[in-house]
TIMARMAR-15355 format. One record per atom (N, C-alpha, C): residue number from 0; x, y, z. Coordinates in nm, 3 decimals, padded with zeros to 5 digits. Example, Ala and Ser with C-alpha at 12.3 -4.5 7.8 and 13.67 -1.06 7.14 Angstrom:
<r><pos>0</pos><X>01.319</X><Y>-00.569</Y><Z>00.780</Z></r>
<r><pos>0</pos><X>01.230</X><Y>-00.450</Y><Z>00.780</Z></r>
<r><pos>0</pos><X>01.320</X><Y>-00.330</Y><Z>00.780</Z></r>
<r><pos>1</pos><X>01.285</X><Y>-00.225</Y><Z>00.708</Z></r>
<r><pos>1</pos><X>01.367</X><Y>-00.106</Y><Z>00.714</Z></r>
<r><pos>1</pos><X>01.290</X><Y>00.003</Y><Z>00.787</Z></r>
! end
This chain:
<r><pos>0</pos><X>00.085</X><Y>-00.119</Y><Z>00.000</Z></r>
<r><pos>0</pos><X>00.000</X><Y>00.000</Y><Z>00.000</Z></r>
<r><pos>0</pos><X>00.088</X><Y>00.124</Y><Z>00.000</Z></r>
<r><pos>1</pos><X>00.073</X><Y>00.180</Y><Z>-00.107</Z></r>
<r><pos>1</pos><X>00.166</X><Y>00.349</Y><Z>-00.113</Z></r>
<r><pos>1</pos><X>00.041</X><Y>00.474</Y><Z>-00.101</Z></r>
<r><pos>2</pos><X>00.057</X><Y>00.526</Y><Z>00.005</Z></r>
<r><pos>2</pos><X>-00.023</X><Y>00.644</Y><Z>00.070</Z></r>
<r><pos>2</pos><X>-00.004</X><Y>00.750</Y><Z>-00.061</Z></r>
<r><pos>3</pos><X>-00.117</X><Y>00.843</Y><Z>-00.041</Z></r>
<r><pos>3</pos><X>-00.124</X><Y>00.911</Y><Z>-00.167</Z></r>
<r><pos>3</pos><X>-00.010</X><Y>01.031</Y><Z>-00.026</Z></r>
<r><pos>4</pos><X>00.057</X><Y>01.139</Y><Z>-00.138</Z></r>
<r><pos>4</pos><X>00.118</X><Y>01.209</Y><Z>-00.059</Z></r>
<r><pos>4</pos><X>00.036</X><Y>01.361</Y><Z>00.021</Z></r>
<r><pos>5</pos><X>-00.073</X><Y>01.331</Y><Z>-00.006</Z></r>
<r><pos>5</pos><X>-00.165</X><Y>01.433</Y><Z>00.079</Z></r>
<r><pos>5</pos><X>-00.284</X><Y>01.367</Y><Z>00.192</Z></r>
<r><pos>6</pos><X>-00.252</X><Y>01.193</Y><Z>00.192</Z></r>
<r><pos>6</pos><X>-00.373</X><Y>01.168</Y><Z>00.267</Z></r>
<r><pos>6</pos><X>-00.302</X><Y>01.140</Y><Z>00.398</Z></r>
<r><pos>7</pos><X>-00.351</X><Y>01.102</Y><Z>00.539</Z></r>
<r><pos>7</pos><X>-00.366</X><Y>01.171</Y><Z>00.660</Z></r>
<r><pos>7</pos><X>-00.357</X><Y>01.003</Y><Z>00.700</Z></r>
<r><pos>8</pos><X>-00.255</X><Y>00.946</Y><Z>00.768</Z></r>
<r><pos>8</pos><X>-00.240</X><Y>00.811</Y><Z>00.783</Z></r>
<r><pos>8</pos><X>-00.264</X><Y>00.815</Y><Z>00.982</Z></r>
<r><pos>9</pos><X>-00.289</X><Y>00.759</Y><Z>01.036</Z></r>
<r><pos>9</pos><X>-00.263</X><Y>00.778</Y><Z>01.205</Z></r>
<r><pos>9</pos><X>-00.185</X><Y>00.673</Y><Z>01.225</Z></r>
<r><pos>10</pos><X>-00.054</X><Y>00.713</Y><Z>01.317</Z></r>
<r><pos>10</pos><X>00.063</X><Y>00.598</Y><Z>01.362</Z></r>
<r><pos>10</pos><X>00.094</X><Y>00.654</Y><Z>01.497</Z></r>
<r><pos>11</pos><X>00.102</X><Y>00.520</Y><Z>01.546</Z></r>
<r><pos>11</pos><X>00.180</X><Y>00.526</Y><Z>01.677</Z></r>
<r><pos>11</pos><X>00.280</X><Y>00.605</Y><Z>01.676</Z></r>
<r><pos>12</pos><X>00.358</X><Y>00.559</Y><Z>01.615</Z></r>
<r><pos>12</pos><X>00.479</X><Y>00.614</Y><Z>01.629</Z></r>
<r><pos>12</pos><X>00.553</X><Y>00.710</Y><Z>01.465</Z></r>
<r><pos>13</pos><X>00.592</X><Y>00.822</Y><Z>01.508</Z></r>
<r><pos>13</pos><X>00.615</X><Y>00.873</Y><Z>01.348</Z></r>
<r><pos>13</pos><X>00.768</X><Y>00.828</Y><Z>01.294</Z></r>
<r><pos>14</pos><X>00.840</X><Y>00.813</Y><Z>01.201</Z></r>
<r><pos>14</pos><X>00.895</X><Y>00.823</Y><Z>01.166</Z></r>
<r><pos>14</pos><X>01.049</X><Y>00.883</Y><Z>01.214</Z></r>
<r><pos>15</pos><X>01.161</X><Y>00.901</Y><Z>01.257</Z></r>
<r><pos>15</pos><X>01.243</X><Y>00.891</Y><Z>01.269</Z></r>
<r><pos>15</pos><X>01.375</X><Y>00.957</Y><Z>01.177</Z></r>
<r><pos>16</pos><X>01.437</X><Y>01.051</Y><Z>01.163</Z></r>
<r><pos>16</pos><X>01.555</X><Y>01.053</Y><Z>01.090</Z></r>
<r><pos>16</pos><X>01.682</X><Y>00.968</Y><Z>01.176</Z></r>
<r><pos>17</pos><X>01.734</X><Y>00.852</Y><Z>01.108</Z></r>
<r><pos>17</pos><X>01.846</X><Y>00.825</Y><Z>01.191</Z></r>
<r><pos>17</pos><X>01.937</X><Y>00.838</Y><Z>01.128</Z></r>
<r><pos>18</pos><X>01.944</X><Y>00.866</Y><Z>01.033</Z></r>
<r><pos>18</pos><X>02.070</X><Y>00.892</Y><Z>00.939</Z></r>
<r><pos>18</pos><X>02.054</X><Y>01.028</Y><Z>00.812</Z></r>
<r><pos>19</pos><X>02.093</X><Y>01.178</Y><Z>00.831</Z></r>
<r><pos>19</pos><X>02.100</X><Y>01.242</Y><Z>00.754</Z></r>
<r><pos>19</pos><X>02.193</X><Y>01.319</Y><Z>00.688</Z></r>
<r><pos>20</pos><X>02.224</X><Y>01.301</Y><Z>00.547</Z></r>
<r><pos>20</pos><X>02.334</X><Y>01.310</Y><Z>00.515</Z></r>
<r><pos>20</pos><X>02.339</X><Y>01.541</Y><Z>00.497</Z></r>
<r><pos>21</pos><X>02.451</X><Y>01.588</Y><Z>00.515</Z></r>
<r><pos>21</pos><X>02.475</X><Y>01.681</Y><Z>00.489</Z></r>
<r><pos>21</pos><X>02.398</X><Y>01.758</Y><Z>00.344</Z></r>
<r><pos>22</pos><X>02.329</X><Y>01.857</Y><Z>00.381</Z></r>
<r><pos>22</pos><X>02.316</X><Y>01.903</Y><Z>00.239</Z></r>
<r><pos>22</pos><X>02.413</X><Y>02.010</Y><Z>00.129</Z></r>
<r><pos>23</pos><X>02.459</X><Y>01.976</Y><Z>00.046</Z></r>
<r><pos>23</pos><X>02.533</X><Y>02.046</Y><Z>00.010</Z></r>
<r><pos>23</pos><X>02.451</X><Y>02.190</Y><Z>-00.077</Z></r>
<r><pos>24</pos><X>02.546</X><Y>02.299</Y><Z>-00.016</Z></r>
<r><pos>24</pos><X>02.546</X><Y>02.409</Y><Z>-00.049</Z></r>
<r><pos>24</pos><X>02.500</X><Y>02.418</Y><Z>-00.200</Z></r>
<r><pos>25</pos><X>02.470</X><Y>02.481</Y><Z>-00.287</Z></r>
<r><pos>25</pos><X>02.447</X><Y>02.543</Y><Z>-00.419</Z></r>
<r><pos>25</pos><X>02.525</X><Y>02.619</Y><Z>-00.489</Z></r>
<r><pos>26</pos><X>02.648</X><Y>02.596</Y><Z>-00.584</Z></r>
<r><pos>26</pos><X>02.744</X><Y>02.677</Y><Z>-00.592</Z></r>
<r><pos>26</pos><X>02.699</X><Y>02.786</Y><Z>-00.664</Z></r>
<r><pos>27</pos><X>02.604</X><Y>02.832</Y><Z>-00.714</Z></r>
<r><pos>27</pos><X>02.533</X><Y>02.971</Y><Z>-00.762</Z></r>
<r><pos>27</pos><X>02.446</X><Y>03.023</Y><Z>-00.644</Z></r>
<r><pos>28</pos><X>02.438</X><Y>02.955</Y><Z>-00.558</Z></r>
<r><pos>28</pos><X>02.346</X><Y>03.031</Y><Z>-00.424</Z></r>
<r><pos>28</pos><X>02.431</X><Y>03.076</Y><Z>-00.374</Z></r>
<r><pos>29</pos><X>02.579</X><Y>02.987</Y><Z>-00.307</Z></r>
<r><pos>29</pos><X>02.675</X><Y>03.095</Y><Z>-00.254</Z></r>
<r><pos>29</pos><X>02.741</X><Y>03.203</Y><Z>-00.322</Z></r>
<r><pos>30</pos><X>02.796</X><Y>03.198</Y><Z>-00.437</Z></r>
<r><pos>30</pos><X>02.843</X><Y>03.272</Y><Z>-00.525</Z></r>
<r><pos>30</pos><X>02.739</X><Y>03.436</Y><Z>-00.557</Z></r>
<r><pos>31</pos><X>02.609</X><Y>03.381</Y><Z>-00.484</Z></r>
<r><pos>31</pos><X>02.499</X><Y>03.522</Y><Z>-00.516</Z></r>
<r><pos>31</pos><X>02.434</X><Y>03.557</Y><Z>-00.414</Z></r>
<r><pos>32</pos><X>02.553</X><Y>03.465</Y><Z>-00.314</Z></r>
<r><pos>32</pos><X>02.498</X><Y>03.509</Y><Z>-00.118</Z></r>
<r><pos>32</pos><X>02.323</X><Y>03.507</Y><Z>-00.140</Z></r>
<r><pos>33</pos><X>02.263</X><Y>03.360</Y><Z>-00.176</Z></r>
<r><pos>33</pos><X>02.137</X><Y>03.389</Y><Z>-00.145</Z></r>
<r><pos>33</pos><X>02.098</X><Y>03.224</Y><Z>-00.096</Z></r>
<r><pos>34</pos><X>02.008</X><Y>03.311</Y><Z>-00.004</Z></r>
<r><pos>34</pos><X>01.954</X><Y>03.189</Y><Z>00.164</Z></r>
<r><pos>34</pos><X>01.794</X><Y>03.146</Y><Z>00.104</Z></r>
<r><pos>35</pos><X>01.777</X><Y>03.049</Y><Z>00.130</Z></r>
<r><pos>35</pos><X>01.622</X><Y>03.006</Y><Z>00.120</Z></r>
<r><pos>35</pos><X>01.601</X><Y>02.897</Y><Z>00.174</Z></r>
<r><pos>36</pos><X>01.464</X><Y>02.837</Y><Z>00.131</Z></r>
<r><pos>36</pos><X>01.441</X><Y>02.709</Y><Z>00.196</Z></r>
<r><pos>36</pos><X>01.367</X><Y>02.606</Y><Z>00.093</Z></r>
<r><pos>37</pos><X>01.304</X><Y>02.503</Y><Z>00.094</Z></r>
<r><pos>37</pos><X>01.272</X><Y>02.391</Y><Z>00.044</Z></r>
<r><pos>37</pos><X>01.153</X><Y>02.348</Y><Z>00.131</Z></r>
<r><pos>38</pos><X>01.070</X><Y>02.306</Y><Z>00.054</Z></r>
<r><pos>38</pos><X>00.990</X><Y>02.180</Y><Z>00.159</Z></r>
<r><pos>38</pos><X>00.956</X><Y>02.088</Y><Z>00.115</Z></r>
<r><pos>39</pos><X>00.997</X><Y>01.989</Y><Z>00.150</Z></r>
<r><pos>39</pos><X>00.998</X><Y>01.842</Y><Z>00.105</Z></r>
<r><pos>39</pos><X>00.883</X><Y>01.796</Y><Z>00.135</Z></r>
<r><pos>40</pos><X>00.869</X><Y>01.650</Y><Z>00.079</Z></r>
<r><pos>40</pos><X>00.760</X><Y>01.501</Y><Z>00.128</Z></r>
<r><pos>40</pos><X>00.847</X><Y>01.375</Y><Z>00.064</Z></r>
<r><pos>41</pos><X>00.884</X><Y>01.356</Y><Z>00.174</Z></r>
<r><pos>41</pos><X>00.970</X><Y>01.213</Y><Z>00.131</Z></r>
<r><pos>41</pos><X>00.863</X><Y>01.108</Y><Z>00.208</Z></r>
<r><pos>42</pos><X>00.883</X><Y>01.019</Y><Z>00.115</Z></r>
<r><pos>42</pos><X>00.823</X><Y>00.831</Y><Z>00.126</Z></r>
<r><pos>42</pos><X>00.855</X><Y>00.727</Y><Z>00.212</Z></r>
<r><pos>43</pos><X>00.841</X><Y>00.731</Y><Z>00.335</Z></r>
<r><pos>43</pos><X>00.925</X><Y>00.640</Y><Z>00.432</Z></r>
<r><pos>43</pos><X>00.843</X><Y>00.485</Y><Z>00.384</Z></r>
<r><pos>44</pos><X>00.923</X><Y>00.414</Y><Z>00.359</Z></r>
<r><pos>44</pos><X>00.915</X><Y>00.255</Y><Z>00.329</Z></r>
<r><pos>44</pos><X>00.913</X><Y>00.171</Y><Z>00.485</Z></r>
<r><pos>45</pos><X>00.852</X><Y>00.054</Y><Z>00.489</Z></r>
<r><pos>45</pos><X>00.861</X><Y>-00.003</Y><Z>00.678</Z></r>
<r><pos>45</pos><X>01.026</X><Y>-00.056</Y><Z>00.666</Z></r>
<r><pos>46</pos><X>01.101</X><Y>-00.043</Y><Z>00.591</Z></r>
<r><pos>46</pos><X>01.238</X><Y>-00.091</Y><Z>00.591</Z></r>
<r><pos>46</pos><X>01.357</X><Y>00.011</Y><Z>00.644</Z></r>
<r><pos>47</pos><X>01.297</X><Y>00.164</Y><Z>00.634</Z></r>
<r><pos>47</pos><X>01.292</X><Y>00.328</Y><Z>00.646</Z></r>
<r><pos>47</pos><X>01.393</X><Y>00.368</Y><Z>00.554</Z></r>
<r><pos>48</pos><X>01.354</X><Y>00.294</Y><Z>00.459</Z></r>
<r><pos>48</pos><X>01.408</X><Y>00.386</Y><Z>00.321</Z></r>
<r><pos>48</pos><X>01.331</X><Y>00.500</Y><Z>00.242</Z></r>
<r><pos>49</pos><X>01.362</X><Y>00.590</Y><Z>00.193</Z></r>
<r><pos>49</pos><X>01.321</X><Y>00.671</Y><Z>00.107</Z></r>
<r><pos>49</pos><X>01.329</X><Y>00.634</Y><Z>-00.023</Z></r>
<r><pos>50</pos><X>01.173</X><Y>00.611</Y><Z>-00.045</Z></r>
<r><pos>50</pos><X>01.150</X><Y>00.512</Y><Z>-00.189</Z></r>
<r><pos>50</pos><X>01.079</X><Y>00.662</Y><Z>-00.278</Z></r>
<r><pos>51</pos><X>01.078</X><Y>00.790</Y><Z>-00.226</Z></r>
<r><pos>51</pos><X>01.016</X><Y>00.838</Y><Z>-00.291</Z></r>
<r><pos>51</pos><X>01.039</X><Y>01.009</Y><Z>-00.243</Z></r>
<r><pos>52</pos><X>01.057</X><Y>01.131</Y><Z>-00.315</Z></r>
<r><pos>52</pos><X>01.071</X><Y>01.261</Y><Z>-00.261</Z></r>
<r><pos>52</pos><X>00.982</X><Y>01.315</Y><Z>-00.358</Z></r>
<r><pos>53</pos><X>00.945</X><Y>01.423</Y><Z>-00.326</Z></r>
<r><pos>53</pos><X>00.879</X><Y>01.523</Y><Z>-00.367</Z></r>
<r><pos>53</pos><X>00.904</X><Y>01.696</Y><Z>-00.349</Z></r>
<r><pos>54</pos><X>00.929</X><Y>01.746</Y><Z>-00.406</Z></r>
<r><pos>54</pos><X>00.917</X><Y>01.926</Y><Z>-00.383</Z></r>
<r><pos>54</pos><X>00.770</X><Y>01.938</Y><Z>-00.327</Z></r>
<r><pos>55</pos><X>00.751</X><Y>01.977</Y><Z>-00.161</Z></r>
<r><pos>55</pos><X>00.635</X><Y>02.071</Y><Z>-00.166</Z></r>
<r><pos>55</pos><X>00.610</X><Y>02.200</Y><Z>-00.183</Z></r>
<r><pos>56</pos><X>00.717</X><Y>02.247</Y><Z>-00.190</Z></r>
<r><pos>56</pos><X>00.707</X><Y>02.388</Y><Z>-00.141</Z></r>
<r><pos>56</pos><X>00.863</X><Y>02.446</Y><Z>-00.215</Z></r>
<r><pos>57</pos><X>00.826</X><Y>02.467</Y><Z>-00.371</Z></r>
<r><pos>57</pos><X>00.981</X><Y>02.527</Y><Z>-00.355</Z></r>
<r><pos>57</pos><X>01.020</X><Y>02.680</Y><Z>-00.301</Z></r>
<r><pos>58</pos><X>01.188</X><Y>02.689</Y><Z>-00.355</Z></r>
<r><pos>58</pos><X>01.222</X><Y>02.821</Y><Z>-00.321</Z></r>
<r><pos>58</pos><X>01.191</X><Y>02.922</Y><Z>-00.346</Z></r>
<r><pos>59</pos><X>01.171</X><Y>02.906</Y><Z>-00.486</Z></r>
<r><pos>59</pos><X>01.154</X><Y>03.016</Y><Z>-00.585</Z></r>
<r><pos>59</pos><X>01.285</X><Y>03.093</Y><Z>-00.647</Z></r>
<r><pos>60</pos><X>01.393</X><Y>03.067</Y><Z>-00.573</Z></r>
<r><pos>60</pos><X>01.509</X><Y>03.099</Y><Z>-00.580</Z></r>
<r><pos>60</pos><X>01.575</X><Y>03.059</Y><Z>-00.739</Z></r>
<r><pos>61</pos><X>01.554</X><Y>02.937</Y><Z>-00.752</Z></r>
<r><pos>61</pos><X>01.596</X><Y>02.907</Y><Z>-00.916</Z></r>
<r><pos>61</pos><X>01.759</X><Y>02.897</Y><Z>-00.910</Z></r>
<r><pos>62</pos><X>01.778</X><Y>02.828</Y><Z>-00.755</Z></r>
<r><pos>62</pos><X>01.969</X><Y>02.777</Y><Z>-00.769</Z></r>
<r><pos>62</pos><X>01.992</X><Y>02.718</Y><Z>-00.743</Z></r>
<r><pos>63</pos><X>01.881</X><Y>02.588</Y><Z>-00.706</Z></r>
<r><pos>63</pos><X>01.927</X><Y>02.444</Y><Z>-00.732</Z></r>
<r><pos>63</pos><X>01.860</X><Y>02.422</Y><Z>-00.552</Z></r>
<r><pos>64</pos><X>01.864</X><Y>02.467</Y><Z>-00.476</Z></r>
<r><pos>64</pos><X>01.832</X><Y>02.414</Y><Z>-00.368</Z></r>
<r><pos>64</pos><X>01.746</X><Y>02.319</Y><Z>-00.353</Z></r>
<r><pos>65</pos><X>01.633</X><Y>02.314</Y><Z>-00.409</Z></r>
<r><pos>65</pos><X>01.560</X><Y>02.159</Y><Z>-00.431</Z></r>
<r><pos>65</pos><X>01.601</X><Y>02.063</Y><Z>-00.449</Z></r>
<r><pos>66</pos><X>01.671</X><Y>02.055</Y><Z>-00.612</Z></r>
<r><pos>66</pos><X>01.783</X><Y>01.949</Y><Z>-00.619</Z></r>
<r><pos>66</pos><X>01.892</X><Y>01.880</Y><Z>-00.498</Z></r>
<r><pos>67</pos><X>01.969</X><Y>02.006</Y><Z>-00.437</Z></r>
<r><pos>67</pos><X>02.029</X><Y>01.950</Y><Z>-00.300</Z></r>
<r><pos>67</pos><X>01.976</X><Y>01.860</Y><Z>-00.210</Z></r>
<r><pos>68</pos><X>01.870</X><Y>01.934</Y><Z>-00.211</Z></r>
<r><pos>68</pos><X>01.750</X><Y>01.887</Y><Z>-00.093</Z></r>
<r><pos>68</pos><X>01.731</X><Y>01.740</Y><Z>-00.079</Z></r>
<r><pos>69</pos><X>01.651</X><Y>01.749</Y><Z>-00.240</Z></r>
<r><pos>69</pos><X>01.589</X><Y>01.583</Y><Z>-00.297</Z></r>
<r><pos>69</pos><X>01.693</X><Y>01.490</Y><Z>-00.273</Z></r>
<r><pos>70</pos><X>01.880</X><Y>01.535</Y><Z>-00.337</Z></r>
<r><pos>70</pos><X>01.976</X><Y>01.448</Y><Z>-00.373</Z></r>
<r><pos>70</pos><X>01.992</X><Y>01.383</Y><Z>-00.162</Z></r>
<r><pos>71</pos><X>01.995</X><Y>01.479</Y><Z>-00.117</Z></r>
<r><pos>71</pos><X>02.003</X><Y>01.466</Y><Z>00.042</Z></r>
<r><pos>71</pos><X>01.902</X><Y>01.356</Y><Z>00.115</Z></r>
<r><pos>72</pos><X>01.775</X><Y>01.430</Y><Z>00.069</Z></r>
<r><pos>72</pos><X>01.662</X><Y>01.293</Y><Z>00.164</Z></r>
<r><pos>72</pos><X>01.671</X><Y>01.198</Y><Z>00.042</Z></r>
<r><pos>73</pos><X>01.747</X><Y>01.172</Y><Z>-00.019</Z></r>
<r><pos>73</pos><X>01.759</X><Y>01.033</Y><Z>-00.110</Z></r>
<r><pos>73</pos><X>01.826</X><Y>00.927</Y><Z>-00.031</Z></r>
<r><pos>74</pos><X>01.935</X><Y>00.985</Y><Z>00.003</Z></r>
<r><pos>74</pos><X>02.051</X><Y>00.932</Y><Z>00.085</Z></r>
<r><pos>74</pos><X>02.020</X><Y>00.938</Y><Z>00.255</Z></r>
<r><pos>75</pos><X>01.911</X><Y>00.960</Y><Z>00.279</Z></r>
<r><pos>75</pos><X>01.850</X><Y>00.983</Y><Z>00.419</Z></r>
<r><pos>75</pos><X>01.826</X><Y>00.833</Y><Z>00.472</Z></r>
<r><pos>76</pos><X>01.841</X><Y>00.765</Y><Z>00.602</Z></r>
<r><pos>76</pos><X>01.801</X><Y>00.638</Y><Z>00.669</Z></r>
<r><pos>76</pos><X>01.705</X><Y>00.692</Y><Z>00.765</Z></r>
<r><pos>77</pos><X>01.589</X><Y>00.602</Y><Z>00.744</Z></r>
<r><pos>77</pos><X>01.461</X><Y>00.627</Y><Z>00.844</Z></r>
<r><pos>77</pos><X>01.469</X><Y>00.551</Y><Z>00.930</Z></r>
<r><pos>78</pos><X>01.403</X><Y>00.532</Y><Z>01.110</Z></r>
<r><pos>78</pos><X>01.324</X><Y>00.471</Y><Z>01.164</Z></r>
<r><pos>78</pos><X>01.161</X><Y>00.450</Y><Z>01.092</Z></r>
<r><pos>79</pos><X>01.132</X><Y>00.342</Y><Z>01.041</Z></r>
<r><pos>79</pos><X>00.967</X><Y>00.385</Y><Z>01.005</Z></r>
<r><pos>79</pos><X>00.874</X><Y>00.393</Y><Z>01.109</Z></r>
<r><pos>80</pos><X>00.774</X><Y>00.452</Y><Z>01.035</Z></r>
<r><pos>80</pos><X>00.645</X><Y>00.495</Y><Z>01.102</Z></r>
<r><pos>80</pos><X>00.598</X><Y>00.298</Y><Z>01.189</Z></r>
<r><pos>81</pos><X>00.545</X><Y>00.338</Y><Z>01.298</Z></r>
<r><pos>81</pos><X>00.476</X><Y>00.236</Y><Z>01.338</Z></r>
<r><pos>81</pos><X>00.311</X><Y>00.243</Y><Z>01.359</Z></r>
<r><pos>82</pos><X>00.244</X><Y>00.166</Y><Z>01.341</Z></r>
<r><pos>82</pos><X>00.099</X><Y>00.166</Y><Z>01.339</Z></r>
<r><pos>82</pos><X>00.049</X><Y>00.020</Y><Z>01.428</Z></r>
<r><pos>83</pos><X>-00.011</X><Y>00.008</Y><Z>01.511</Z></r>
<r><pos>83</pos><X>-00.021</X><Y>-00.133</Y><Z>01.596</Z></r>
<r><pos>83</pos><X>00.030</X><Y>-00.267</Y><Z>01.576</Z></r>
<r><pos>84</pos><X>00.209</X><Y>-00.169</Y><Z>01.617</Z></r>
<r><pos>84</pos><X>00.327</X><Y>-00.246</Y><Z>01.616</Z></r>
<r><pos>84</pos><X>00.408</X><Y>-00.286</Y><Z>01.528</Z></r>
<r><pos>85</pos><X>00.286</X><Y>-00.279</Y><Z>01.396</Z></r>
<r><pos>85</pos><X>00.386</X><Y>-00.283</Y><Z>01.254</Z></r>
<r><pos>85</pos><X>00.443</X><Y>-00.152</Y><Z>01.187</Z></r>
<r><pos>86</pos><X>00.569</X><Y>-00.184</Y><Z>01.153</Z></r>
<r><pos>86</pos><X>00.633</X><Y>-00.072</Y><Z>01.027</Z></r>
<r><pos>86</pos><X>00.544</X><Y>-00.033</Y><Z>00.874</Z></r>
<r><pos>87</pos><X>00.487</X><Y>00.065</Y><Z>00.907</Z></r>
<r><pos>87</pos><X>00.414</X><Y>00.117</Y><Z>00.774</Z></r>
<r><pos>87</pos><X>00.457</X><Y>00.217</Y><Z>00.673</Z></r>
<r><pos>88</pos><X>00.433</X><Y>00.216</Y><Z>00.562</Z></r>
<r><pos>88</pos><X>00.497</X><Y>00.341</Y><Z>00.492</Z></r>
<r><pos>88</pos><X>00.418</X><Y>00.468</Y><Z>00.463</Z></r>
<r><pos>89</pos><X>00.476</X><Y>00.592</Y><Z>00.483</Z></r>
<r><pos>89</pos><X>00.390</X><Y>00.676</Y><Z>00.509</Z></r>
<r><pos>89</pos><X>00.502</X><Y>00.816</Y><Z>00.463</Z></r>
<r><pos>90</pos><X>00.425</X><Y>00.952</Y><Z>00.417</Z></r>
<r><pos>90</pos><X>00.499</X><Y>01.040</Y><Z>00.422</Z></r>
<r><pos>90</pos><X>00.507</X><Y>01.102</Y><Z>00.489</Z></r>
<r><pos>91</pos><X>00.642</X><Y>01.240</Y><Z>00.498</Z></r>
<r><pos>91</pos><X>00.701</X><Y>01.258</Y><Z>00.628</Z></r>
<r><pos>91</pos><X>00.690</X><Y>01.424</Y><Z>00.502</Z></r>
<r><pos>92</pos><X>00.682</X><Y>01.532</Y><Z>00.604</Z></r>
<r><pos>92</pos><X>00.711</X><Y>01.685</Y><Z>00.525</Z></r>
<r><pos>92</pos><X>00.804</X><Y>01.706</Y><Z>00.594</Z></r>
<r><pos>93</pos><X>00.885</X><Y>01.813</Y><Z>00.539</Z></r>
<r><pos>93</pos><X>01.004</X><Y>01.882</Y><Z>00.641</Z></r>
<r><pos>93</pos><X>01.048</X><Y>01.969</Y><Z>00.564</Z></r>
<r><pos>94</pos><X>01.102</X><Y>02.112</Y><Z>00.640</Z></r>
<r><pos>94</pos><X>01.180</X><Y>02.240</Y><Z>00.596</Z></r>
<r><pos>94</pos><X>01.341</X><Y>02.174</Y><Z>00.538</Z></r>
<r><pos>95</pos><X>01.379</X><Y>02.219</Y><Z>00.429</Z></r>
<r><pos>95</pos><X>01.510</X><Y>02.204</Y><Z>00.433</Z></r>
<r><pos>95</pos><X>01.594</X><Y>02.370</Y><Z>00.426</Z></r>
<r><pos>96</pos><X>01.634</X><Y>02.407</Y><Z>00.541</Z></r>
<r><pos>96</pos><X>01.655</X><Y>02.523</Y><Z>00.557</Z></r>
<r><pos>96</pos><X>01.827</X><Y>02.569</Y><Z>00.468</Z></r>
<r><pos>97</pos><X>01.879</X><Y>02.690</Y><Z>00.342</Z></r>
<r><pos>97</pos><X>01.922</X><Y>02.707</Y><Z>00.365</Z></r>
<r><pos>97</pos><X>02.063</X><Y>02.847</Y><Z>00.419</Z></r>
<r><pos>98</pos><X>02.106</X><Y>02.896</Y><Z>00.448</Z></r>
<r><pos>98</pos><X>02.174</X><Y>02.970</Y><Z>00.524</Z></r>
<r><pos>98</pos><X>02.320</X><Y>02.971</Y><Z>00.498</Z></r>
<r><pos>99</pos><X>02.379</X><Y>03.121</Y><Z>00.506</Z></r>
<r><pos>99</pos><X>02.508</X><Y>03.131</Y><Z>00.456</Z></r>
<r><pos>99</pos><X>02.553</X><Y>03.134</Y><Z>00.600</Z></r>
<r><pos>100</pos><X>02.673</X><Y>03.121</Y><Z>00.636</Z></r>
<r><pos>100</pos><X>02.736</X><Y>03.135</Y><Z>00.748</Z></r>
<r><pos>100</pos><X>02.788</X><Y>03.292</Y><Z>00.767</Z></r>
! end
């Protein structure tokens, strides 16, 4: 069963990041000192893989930060969602924030 990415699942337990890899910078975002954000919907699998990403919310920026984003929760390891005791697959939203130092 693959949840549509807007429908409303109820779990015990949500989902988990246990493994997230660094996102890399945008070499035309730094180069034009410009900060934004992303909002994702990645696909947690009961295995807590990411079988699936989505852009919800882009930047608007137009320098790749989505791309980062997506390439990032690709390479992401989940705890999965639990639902009465079993691992279910379900989507997860999240900010991917980013910021110059």
């Amino acid at each position: 069963f693959i949840p549509s990415p807007d429908s409303f699942i109820a779990v015990d337990e949500q989902p988990k990041a246990l493994h997230f890899p660094s996102v890399r910078y945008p070499e035309i975002a730094r180069q034009t000192n410009i900060a934004g954000s992303a909002w994702l919907k990645v696909l947690i699998n009961t295995e807590g893989n990411v079988i699936d990403v989505i852009v919800a919310i882009p930047s608007k920026a137009n320098v790749g930060f989505e791309e980062a984003a997506v390439a990032a929760a690709r390479d992401s390891k989940w705890r999965p969602a639990m639902q009465n005791k079993q691992p279910i697959t379900v989507w997860v939203g999240y900010e991917v924030r980013f910021r110059l130092k």
